[in-house]
MOPAC internal coordinates of N, CA, C and O (Angstrom, degrees):
PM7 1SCF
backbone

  N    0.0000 0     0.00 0     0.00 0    0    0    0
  C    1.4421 1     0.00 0     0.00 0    1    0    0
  C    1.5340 1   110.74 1     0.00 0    2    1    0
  O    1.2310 1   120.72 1   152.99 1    3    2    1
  N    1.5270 1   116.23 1   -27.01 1    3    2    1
  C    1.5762 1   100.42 1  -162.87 1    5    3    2
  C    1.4718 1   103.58 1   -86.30 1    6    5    3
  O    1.2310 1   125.72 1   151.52 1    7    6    5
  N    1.8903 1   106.61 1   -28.48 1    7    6    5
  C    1.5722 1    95.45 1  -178.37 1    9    7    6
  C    1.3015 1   120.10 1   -66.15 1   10    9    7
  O    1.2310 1   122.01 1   138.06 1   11   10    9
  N    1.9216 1   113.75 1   -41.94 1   11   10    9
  C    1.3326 1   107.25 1   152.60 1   13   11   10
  C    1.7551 1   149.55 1    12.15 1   14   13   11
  O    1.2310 1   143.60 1   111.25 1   15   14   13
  N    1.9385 1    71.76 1   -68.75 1   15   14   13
  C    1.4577 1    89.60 1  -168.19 1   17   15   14
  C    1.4492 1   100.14 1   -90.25 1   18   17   15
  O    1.2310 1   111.17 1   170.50 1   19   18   17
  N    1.0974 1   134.22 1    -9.50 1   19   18   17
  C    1.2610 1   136.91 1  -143.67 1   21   19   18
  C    1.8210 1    93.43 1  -103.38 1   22   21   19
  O    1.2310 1   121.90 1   136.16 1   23   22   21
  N    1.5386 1   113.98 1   -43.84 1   23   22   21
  C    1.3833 1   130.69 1   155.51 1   25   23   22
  C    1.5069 1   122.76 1   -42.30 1   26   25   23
  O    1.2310 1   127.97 1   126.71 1   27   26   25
  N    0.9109 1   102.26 1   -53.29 1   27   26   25
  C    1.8980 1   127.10 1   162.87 1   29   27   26
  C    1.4957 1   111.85 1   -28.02 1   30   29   27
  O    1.2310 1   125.52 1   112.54 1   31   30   29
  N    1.6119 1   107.00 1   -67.46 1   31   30   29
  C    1.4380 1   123.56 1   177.14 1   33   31   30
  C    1.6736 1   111.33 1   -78.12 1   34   33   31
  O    1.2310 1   126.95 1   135.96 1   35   34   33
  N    1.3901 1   104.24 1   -44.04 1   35   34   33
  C    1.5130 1    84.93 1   169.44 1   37   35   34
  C    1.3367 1   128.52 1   -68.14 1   38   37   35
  O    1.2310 1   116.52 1   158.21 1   39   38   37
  N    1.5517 1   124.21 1   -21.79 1   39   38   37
  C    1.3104 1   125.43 1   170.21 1   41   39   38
  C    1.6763 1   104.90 1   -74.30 1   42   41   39
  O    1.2310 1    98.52 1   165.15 1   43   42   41
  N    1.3426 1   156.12 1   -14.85 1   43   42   41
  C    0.8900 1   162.22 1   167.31 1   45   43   42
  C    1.3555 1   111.98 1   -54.57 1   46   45   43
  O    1.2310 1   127.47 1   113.57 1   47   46   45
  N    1.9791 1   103.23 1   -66.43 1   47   46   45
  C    1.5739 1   110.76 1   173.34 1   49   47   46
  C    1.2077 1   112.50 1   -58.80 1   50   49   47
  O    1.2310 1   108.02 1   157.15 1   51   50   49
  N    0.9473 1   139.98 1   -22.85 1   51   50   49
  C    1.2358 1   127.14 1   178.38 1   53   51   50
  C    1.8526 1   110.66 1   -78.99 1   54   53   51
  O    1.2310 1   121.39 1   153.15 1   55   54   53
  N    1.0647 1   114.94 1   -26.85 1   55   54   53
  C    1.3798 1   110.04 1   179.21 1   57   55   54
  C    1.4427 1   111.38 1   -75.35 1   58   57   55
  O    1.2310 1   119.48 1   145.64 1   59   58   57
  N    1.4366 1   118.60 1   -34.36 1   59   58   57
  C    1.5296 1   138.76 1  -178.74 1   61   59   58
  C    1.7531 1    92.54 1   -62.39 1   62   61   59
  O    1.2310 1   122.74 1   116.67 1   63   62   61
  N    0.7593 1   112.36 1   -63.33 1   63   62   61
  C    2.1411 1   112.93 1  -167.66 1   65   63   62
  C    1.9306 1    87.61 1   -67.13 1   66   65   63
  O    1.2310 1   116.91 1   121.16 1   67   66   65
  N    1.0843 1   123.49 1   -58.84 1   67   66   65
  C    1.5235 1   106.98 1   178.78 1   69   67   66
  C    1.0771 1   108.32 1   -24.99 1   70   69   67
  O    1.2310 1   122.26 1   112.82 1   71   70   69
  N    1.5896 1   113.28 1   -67.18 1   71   70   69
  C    1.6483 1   139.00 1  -150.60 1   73   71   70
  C    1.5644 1    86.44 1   -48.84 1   74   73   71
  O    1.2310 1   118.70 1   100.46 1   75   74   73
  N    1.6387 1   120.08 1   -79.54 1   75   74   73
  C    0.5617 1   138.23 1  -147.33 1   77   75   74
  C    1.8659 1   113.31 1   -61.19 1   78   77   75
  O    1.2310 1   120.34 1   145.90 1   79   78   77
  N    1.2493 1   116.95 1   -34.10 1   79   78   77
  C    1.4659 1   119.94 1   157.95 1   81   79   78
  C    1.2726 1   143.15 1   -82.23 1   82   81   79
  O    1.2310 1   129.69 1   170.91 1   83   82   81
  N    1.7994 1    98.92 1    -9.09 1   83   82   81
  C    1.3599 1   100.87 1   158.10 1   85   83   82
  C    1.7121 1   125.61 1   -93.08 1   86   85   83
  O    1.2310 1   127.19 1   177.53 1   87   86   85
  N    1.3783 1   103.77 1    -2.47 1   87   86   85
  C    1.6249 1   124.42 1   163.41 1   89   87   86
  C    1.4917 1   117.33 1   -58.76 1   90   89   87
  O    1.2310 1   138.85 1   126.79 1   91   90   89
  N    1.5695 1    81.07 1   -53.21 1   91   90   89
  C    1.7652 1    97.52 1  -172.99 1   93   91   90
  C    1.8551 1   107.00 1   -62.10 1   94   93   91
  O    1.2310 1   129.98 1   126.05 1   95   94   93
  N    1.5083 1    98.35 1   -53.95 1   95   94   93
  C    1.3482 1   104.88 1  -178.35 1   97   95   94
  C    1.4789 1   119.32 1   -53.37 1   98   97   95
  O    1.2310 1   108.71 1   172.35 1   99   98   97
  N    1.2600 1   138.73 1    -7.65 1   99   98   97
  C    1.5763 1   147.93 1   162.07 1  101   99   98
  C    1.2151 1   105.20 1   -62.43 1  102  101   99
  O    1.2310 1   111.57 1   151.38 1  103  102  101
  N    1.4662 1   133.49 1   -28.62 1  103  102  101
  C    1.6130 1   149.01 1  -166.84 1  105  103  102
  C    1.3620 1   104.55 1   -91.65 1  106  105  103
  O    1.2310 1   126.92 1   141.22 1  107  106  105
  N    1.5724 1   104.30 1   -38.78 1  107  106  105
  C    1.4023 1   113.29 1  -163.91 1  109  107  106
  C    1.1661 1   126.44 1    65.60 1  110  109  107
  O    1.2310 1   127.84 1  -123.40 1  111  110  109
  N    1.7509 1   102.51 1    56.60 1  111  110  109
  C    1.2242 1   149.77 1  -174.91 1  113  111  110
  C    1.8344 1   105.73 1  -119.01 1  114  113  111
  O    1.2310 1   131.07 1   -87.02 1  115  114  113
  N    1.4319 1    96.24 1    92.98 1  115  114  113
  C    1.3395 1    81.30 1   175.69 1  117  115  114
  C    1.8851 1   115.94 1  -144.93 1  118  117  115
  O    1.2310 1   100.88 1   -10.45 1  119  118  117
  N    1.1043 1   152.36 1   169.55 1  119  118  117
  C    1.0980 1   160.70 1   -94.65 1  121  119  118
  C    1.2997 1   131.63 1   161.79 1  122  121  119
  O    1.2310 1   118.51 1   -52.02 1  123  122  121
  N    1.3879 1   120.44 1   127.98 1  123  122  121
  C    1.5907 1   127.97 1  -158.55 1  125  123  122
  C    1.8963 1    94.59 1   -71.57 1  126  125  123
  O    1.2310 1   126.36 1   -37.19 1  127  126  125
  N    1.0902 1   105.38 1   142.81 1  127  126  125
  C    1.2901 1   115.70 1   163.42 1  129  127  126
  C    0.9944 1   132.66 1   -41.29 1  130  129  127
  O    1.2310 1   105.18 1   -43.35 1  131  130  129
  N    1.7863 1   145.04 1   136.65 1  131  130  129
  C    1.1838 1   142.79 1  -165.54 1  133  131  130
  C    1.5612 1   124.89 1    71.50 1  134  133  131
  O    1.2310 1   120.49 1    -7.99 1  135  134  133
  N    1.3759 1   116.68 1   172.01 1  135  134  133
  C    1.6367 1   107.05 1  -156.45 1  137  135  134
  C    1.3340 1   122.00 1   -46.31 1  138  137  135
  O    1.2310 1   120.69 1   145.30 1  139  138  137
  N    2.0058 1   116.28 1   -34.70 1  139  138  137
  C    1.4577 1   107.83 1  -167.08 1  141  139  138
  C    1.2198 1    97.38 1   -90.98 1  142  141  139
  O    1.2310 1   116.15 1  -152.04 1  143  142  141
  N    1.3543 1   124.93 1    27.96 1  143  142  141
  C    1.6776 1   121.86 1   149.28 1  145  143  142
  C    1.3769 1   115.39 1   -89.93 1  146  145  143
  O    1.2310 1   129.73 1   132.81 1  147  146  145
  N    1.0359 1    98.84 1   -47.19 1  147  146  145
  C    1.6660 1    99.22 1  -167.28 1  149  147  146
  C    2.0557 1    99.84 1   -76.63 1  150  149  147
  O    1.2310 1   118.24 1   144.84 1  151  150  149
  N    1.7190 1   120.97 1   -35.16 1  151  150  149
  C    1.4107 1   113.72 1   159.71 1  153  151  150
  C    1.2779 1   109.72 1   -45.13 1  154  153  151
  O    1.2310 1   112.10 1   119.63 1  155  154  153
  N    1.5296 1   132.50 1   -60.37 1  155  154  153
  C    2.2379 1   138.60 1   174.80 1  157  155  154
  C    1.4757 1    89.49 1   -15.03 1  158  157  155
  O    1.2310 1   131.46 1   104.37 1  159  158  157
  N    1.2188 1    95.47 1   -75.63 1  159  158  157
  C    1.7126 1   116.77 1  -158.69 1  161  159  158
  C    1.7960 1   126.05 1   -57.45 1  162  161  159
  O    1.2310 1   129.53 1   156.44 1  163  162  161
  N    1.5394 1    99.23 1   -23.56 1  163  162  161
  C    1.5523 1    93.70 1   168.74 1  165  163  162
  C    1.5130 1   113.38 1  -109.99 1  166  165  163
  O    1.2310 1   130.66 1  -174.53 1  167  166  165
  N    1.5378 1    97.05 1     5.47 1  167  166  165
  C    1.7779 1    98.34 1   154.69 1  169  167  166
  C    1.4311 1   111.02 1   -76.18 1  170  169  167
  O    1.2310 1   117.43 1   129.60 1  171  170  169
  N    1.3886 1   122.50 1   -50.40 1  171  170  169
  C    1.0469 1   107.97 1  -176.03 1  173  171  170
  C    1.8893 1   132.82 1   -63.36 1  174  173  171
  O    1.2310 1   135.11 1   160.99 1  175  174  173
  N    1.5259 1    88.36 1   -19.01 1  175  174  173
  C    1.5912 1    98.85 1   169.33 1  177  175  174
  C    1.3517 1   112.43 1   -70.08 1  178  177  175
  O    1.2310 1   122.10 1   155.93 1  179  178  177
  N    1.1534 1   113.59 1   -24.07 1  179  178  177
  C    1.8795 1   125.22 1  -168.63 1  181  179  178
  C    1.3229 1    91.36 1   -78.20 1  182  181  179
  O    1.2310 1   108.18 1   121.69 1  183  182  181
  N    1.2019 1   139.69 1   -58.31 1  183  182  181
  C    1.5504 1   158.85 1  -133.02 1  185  183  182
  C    2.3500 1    91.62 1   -87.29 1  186  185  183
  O    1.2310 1   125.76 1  -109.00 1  187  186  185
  N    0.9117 1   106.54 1    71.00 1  187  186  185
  C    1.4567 1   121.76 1   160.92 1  189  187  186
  C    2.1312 1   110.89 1   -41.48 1  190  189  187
  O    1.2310 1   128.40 1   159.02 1  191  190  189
  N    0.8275 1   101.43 1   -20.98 1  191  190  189
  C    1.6632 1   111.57 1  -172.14 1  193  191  190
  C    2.0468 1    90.48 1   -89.10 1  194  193  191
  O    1.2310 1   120.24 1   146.15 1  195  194  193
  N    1.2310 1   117.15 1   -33.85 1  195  194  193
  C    1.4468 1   119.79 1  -170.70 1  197  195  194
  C    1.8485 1   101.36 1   -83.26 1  198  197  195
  O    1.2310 1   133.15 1   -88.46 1  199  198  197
  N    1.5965 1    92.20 1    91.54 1  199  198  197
  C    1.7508 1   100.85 1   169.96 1  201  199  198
  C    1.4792 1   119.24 1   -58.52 1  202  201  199
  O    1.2310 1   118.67 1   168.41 1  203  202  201
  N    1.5789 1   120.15 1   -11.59 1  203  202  201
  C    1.5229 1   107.81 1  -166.42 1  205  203  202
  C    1.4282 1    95.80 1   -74.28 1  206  205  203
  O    1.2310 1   105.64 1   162.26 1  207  206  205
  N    1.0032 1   144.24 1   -17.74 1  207  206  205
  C    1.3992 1   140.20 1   173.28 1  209  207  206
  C    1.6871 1   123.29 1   -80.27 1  210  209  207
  O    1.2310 1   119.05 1   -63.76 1  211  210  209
  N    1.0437 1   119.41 1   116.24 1  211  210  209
  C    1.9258 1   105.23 1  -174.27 1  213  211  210
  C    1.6494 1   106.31 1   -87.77 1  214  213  211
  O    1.2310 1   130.91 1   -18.02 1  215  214  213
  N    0.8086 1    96.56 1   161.98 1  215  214  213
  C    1.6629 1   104.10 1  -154.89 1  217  215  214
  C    1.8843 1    99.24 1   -65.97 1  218  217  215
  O    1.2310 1   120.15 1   142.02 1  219  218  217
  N    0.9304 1   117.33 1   -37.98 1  219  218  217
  C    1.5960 1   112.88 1   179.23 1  221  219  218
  C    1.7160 1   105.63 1   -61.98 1  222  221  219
  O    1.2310 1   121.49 1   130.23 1  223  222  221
  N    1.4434 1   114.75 1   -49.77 1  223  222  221
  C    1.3893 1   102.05 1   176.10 1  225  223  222
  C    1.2996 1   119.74 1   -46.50 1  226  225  223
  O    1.2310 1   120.96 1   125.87 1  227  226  225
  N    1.5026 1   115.76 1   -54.13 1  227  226  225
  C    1.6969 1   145.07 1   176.24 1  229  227  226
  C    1.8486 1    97.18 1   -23.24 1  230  229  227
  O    1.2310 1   127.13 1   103.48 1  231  230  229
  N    1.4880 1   103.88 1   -76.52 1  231  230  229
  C    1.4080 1   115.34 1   179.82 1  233  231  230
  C    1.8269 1   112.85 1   -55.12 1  234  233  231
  O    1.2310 1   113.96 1   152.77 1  235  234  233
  N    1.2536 1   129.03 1   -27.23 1  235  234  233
  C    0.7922 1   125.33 1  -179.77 1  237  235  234
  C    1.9552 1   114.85 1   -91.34 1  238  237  235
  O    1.2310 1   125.05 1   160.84 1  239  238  237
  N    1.2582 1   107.90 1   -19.16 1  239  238  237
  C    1.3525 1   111.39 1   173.51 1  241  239  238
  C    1.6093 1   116.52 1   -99.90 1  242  241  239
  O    1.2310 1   130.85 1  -179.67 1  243  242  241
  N    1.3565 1    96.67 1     0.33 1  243  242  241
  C    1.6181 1   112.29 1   166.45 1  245  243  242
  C    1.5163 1    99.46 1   -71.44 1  246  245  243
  O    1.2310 1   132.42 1   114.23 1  247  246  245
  N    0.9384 1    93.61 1   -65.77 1  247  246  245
  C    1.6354 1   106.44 1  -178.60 1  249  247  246
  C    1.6049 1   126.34 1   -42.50 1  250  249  247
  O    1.2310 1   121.44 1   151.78 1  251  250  249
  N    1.1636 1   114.86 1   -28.22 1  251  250  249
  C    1.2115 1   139.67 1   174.31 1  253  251  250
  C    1.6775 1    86.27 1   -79.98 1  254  253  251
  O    1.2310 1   102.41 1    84.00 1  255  254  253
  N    0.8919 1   149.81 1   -96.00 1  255  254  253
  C    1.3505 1   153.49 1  -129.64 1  257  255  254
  C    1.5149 1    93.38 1   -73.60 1  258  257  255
  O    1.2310 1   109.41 1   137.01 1  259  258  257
  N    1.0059 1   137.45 1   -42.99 1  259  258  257
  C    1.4839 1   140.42 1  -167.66 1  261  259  258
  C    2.0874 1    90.08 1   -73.09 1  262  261  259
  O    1.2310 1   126.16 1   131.61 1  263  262  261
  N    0.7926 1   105.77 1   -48.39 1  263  262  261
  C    1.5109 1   111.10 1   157.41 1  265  263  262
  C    1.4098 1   130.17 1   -42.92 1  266  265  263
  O    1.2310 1   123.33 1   125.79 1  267  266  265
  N    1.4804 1   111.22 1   -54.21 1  267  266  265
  C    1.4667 1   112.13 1   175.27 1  269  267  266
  C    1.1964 1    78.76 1   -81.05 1  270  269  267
  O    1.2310 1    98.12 1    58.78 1  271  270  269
  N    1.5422 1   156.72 1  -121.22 1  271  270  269
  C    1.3117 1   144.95 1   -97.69 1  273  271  270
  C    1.5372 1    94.44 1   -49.71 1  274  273  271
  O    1.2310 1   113.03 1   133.20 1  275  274  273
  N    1.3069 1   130.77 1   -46.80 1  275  274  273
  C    1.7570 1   114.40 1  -155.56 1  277  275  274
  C    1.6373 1    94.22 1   -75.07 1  278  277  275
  O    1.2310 1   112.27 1   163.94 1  279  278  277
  N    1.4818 1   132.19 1   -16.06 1  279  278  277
  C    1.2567 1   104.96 1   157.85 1  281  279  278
  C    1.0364 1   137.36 1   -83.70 1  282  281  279
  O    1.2310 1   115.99 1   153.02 1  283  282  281
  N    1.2317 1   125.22 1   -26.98 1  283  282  281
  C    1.8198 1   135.46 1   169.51 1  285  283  282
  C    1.4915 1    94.06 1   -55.16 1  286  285  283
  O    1.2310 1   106.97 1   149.80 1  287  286  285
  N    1.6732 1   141.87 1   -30.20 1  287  286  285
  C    1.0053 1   128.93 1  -166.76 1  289  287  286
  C    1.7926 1    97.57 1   -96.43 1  290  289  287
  O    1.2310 1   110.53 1   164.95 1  291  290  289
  N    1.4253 1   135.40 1   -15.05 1  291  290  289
  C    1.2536 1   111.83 1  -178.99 1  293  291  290
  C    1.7490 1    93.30 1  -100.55 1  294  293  291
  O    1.2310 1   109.94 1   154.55 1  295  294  293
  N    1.0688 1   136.49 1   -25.45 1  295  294  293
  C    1.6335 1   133.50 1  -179.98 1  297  295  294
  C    1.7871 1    81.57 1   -60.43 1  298  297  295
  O    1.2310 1   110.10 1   115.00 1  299  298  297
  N    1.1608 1   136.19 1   -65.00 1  299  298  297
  C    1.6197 1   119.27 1  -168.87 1  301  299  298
  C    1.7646 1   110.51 1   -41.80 1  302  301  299
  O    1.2310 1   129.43 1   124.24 1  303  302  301
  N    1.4670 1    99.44 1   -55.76 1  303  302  301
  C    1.6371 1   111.02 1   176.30 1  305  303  302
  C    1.6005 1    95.76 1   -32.27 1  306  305  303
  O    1.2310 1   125.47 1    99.78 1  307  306  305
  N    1.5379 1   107.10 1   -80.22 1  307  306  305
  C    1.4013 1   113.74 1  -155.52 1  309  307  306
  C    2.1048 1   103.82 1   -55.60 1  310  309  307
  O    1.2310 1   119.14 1   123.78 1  311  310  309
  N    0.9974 1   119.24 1   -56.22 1  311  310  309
  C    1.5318 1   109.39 1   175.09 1  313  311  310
  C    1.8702 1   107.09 1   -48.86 1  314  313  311
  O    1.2310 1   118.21 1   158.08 1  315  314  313
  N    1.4532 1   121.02 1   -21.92 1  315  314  313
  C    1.3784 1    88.37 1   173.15 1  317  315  314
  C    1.4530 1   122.43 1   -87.14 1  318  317  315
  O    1.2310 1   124.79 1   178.78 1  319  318  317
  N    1.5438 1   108.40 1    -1.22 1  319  318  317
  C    0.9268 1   112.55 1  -146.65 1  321  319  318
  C    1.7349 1   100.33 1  -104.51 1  322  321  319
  O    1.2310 1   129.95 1   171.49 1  323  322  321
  N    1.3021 1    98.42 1    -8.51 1  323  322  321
  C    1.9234 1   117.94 1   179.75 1  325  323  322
  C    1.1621 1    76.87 1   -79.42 1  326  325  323
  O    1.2310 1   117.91 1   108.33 1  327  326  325
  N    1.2455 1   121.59 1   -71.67 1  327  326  325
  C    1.8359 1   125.55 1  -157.53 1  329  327  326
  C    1.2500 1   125.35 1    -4.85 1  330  329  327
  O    1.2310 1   140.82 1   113.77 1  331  330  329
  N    1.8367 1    77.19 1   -66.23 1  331  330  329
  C    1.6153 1   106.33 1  -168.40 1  333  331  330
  C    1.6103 1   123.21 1   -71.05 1  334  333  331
  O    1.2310 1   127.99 1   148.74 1  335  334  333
  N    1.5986 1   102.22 1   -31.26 1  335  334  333
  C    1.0456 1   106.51 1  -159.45 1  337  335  334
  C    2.0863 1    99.11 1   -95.05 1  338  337  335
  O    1.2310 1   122.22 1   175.78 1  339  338  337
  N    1.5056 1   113.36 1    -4.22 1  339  338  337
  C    1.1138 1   109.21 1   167.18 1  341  339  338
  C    1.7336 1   113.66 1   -85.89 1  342  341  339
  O    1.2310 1   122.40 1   152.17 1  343  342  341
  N    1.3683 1   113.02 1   -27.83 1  343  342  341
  C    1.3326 1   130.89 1   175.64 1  345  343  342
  C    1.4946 1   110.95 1   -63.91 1  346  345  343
  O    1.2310 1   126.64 1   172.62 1  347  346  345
  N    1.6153 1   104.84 1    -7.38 1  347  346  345
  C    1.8821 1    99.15 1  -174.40 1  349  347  346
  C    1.4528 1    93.14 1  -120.65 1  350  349  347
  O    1.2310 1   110.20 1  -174.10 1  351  350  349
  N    1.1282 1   136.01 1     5.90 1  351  350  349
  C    1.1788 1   147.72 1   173.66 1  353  351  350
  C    1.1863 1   116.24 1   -91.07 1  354  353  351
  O    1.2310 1   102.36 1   -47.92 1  355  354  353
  N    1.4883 1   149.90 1   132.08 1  355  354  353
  C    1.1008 1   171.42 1   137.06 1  357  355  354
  C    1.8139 1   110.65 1   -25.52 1  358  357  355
  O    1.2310 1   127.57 1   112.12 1  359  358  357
  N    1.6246 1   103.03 1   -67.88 1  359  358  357
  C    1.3231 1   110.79 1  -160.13 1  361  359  358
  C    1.5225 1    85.13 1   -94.49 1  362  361  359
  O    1.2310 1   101.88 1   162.01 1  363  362  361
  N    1.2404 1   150.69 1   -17.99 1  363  362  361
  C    1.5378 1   113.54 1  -154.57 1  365  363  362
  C    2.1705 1    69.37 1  -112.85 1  366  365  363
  O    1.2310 1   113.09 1   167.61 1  367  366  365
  N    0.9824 1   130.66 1   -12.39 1  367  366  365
  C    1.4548 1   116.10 1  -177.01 1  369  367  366
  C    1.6231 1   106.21 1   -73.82 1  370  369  367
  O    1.2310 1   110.82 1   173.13 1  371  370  369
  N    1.5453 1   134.86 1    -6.87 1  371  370  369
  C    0.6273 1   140.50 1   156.22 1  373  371  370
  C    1.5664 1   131.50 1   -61.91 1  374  373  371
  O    1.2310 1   120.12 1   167.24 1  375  374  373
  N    1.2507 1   117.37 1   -12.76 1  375  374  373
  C    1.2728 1   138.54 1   176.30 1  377  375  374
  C    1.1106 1   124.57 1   -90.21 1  378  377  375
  O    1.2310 1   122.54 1   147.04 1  379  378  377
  N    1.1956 1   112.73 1   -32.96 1  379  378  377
  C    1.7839 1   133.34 1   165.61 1  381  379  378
  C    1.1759 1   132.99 1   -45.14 1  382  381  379
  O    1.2310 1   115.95 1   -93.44 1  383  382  381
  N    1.2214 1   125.29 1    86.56 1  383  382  381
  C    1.5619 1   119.43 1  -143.99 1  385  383  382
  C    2.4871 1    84.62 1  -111.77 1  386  385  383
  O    1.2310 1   136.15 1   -43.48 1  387  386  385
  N    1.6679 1    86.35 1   136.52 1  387  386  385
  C    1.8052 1    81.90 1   175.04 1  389  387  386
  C    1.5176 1    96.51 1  -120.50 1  390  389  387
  O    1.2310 1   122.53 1    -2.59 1  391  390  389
  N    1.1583 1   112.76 1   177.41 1  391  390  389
  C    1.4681 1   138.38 1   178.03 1  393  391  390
  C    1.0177 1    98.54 1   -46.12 1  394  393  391
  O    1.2310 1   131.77 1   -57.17 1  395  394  393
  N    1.4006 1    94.88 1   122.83 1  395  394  393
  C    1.7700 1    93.98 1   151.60 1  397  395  394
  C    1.7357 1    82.24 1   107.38 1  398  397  395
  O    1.2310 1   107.15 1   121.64 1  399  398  397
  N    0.9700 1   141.55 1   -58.36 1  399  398  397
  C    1.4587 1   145.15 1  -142.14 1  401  399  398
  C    1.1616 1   102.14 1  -111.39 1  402  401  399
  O    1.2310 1   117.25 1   -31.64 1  403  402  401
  N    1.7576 1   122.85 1   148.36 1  403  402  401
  C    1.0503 1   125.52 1   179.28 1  405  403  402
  C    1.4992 1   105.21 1  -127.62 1  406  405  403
  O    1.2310 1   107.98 1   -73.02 1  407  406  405
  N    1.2519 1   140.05 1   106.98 1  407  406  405
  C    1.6284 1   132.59 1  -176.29 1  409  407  406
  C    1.9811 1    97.92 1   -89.57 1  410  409  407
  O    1.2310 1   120.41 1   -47.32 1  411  410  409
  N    1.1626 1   116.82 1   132.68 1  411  410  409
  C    1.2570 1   124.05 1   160.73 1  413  411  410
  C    1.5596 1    99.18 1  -111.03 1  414  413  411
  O    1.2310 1   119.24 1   -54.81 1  415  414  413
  N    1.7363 1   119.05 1   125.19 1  415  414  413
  C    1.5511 1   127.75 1   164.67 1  417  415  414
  C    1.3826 1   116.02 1   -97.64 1  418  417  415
  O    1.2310 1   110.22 1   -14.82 1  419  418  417
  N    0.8947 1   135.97 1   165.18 1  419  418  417
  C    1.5424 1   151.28 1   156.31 1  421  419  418
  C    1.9846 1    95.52 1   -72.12 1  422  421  419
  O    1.2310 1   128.61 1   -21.07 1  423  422  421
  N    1.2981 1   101.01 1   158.93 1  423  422  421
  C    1.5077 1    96.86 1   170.99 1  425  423  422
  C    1.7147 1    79.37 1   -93.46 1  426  425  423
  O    1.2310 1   129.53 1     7.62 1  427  426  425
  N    1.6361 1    99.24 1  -172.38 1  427  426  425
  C    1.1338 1   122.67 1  -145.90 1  429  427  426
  C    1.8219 1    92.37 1   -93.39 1  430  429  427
  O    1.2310 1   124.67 1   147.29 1  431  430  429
  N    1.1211 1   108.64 1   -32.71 1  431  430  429
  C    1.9152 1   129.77 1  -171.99 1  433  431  430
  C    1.5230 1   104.69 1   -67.80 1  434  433  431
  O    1.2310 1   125.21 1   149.55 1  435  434  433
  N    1.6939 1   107.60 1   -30.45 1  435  434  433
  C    1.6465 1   111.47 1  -178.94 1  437  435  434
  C    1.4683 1   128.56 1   -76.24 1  438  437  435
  O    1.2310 1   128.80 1   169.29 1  439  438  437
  N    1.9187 1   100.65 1   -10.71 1  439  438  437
  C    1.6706 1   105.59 1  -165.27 1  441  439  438
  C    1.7536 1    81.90 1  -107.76 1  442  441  439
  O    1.2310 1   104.87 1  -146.55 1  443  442  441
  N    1.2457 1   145.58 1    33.45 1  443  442  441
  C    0.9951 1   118.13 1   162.30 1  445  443  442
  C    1.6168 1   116.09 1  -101.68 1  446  445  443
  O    1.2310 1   120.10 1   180.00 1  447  446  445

C-alpha cells in the first residue's frame, strides 16, 4: 500500500510540473529539463517584477507550485516511511542492498 501510494503522488507530480510548463510555455516561458528547470520557472512565477506573466496566471501557477512542494514533501514522508518499515522487517530487510556491498539471494521457489 505505501509504495502504491507513494506512485500515486509521484504520478501526480509529474502532471503538476507538466501543468505547470505547459502554462508557462503559452508565455514563452520555457526551461531546461529536469528539477533546476522547473525550480528557473517557479522563480520566475515568484518574481512579481517579471511582466511576461499576467497576474491571474501568476496566482494560478502559484498554486501549482504550492502543490508540487506539498508533494515532493509527502513522496519524502512516504520514502521514509518504506525505509523504516523495510528496516523493521526481517524478510523485506533482506533486500536492502548498501554501498559498498553486493547481496546476491536465491528467489524464494529455489530454497524449497
Amino acid at each position: 500500500m505505501l509504495h502504491r501510494t507513494r506512485h500515486l503522488f509521484i504520478r501526480q507530480q509529474t502532471a503538476v510540473i507538466n501543468s505547470i510548463r505547459a502554462h508557462l510555455a503559452e508565455f514563452g516561458i520555457v526551461a531546461t529539463v529536469g528539477r533546476k528547470g522547473v525550480t528557473e520557472l517557479l522563480h520566475v512565477v515568484a518574481d512579481p517584477s517579471d511582466k511576461r506573466v499576467p497576474e491571474v496566471g501568476r496566482v494560478c501557477l502559484a498554486a501549482l507550485g504550492d502543490q508540487l512542494l506539498g508533494l515532493k514533501r509527502q513522496i519524502l514522508e512516504f520514502d521514509r516511511m518504506i525505509m523504516a518499515c523495510h528496516r523493521s522487517t526481517r524478510r523485506a530487510s533482506a533486500f536492502i542492498t548498501f554501498p559498498g556491498s553486493v547481496r546476491c539471494w536465491r528467489p524464494l521457489w529455489s530454497r524449497v
